[in-house]
N, C-alpha and C positions, 0 to 999 in steps of 0.2 A: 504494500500500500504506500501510495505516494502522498506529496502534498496534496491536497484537494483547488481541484479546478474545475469550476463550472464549465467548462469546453469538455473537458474530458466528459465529465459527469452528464453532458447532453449530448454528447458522442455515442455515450451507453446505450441513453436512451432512444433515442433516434434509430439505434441498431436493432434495437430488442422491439418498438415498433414496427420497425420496418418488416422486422422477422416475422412478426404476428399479423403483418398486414398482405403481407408478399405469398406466403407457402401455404399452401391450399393442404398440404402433406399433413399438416402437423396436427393431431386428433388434441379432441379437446381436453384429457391432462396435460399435455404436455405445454397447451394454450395458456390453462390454468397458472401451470408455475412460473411458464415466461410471463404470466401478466404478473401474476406475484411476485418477481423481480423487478419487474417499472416502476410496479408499487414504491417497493421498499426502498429505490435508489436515494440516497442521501440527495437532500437539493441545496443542504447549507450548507458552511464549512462547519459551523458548531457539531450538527447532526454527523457531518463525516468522522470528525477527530473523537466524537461519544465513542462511534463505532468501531474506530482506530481504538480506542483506551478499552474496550469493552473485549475486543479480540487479544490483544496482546497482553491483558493484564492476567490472564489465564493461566500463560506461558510459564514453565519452570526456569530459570536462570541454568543456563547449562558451564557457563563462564563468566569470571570473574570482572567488574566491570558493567554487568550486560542494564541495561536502564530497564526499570521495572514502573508500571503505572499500577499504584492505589488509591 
């Protein structure tokens, strides 16, 4: 996960629309989850960095050094 940028993050979505608009292929779970993914896209940078601190705060420290979020 990178810094957060609105290009990037309407890049996504754009894609994941596209996808859903485009493929006649794709049965309706699979519609389901890529919409559930649109959904969920972060659109602030607040909401990005929750979800940055939220993944990585999980993580076990495997090396000395390593930056932990609490």
């Amino acid at each position: 996960m990178g810094p957060f940028s609105e290009t990037v993050q309407k890049h996504r979505a754009d894609s994941i629309q596209r996808l859903l608009d485009t493929n006649p292929q794709i049965d309706d779970y699979m519609k389901s989850i890529w919409q559930m993914k649109l959904d969920d896209l972060a659109v602030t940078e607040d909401e990005y960095y929750a979800r940055v601190k939220q993944v990585y705060s999980t993580l076990k420290p495997k090396h000395r050094g390593w930056a932990t979020y609490e």
